[in-house]
C-alpha positions as CSV (number, residue, x, y, z in Angstrom):
1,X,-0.1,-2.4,-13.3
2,X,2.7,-1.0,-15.2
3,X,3.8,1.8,-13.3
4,X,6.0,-0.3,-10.8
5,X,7.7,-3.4,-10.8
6,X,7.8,-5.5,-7.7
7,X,10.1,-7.9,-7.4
8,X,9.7,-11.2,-4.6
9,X,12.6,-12.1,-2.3
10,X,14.4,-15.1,-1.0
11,X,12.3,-14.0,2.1
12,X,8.4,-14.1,2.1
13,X,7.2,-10.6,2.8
14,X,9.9,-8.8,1.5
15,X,9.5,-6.9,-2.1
16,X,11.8,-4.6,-3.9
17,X,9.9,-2.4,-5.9
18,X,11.2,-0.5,-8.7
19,X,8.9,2.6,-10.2
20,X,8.5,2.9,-13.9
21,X,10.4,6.4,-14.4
22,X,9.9,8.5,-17.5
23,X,12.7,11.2,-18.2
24,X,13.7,12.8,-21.2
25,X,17.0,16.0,-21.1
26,X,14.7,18.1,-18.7
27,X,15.0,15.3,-16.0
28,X,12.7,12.7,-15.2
29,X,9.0,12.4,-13.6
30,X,7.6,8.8,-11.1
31,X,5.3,8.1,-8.9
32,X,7.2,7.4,-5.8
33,X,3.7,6.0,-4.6
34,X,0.0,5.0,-5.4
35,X,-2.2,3.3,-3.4
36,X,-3.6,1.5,-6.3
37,X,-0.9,0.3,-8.0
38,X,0.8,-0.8,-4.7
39,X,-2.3,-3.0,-3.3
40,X,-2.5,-4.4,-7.1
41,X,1.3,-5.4,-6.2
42,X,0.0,-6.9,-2.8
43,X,1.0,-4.1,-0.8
44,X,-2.3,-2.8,1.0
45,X,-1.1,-1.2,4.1
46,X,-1.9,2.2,5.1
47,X,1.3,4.1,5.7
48,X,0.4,7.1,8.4
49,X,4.1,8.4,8.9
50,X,6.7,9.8,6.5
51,X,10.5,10.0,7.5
52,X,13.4,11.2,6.2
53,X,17.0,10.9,8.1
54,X,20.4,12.1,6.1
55,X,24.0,10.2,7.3
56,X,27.3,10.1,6.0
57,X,29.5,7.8,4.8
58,X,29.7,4.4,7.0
59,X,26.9,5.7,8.9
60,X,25.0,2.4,10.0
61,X,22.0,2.4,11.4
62,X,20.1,-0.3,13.3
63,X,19.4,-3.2,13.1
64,X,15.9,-1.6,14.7
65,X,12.1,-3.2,15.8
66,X,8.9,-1.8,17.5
67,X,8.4,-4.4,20.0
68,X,4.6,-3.4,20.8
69,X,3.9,-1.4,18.2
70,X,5.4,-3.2,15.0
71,X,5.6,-1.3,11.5
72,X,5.3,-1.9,7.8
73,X,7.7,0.4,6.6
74,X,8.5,1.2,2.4
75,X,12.0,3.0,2.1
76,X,13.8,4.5,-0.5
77,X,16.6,6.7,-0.9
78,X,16.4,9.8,-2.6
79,X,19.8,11.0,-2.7
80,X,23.3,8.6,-2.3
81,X,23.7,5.2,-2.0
82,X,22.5,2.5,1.0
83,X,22.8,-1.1,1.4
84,X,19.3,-1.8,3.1
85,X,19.1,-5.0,5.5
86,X,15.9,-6.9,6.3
87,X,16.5,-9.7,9.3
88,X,13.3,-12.1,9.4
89,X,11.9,-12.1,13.8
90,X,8.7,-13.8,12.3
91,X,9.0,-17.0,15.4
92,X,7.6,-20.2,13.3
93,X,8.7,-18.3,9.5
94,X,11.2,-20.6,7.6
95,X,13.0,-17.9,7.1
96,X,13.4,-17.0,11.2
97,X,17.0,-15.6,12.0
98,X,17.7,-14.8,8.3
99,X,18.2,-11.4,6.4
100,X,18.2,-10.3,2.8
101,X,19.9,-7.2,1.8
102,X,19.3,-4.6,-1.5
103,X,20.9,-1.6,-2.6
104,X,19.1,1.3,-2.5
105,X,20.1,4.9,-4.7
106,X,19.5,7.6,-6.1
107,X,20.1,6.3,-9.4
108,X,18.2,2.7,-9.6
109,X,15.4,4.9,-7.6
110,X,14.3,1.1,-5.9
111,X,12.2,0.7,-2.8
112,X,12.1,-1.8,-0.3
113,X,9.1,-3.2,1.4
114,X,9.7,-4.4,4.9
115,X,6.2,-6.2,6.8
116,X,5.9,-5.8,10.4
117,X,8.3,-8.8,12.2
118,X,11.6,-7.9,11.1
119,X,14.6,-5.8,11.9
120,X,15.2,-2.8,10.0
121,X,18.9,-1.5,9.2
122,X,21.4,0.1,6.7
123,X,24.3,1.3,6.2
124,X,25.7,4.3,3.9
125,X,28.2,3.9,0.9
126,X,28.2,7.3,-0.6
127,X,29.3,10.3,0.7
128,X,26.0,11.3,1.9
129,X,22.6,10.0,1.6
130,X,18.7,10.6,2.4
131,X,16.6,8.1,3.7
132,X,12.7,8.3,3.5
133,X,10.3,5.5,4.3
134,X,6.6,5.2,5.0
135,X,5.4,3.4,8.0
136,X,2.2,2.0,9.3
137,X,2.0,3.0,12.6
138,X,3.5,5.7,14.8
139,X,6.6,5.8,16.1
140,X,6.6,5.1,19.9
141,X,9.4,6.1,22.1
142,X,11.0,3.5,24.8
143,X,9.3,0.8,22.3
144,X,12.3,0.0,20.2
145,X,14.6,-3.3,20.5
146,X,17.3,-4.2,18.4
147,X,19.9,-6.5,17.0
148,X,23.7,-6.2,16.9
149,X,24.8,-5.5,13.6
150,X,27.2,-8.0,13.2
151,X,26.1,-10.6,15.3
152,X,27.9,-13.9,13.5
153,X,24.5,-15.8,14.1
154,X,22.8,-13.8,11.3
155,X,26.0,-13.5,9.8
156,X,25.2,-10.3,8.2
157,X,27.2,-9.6,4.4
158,X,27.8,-5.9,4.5
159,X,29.0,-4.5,1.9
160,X,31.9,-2.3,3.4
161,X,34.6,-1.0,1.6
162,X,38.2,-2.2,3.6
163,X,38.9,1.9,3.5
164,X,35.6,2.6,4.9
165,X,35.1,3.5,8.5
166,X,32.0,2.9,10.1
167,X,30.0,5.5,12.3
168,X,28.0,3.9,14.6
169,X,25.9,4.9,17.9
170,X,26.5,3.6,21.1
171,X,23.2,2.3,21.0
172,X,23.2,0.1,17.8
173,X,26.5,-0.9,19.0
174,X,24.9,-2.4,22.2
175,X,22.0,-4.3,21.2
176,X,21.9,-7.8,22.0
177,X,22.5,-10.8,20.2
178,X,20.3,-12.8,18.3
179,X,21.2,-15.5,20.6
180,X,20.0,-13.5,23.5
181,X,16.6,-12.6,21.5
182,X,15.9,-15.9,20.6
183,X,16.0,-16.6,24.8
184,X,13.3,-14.2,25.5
């Protein structure tokens, strides 16, 4: 393999995956992907969607699902700074009702693979940032559910700064609970 390292989490599923960068005083050259080297990791999904969303600081965003339509999704950040949250849905996972978190930058230039049966969110710490992630299937509107971002079941650490203010939507203020999931 070489060209990426891929690192397991507490969570089965879930891989940080870190891409071998060469740079020298011009700037630097990666792969941000290759098939190949990503199903050698154990990544073999076809991604047939690119997205890219910029926020602010204390933008958070999610914690989002596809209900009928689920996705893989591999996101990065390509410019500022994001802590990246992953809550396991999986119904029967050990794991079920748990999240992991990972920062995601610019600099450390990490990805994060998220499988189809979790809840996908993050929020900003830099000024600014851009999001990008691949995902497996299409988005479809009127098919996305959601979690409340701090719901105290899933107990959530962000990472906020006390001086920080957060931005969120009224939407991804809204969601349900995981207590109120969990009862569908």
């Amino acid at each position: 393999m070489g060209k990426i390292t891929v690192e397991t989490c507490k969570i089965e599923g879930l891989k940080v995956i870190t891409p071998k960068v060469f740079g020298d005083e011009r700037g630097y050259f990666m792969e941000s992907y290759n098939f190949n080297d990503f199903k050698e990791a154990g990544i073999d999904q076809v991604f047939v969607q690119d997205n890219q969303s910029s926020s602010t600081k204390g933008v958070l965003r999610g914690l989002h699902y596809q209900i009928e339509h689920p996705q893989d999704k591999l996101v990065r950040v390509v410019r500022g700074e994001v802590f990246d949250v992953a809550v396991d849905l999986r119904k029967g996972s050990a794991t079920y009702g748990q999240w992991f978190g990972v920062l995601l930058s610019e600099e450390n230039k990490k990805q994060f693979f998220i499988p189809k049966g979790f809840a996908h969110g993050f929020v900003v710490l830099s000024d600014y940032a851009e999001f990008c992630y691949k995902c497996s299937d299409f988005y479809h509107p009127g098919d996305e559910g959601g979690l409340r971002y701090n719901d105290p079941d899933i107990a959530i650490e962000w990472p906020i700064p006390e001086d920080m203010e957060l931005n969120i939507n009224e939407r991804d203020r809204n969601w349900p609970s995981f207590a109120d999931y969990r009862s569908r």
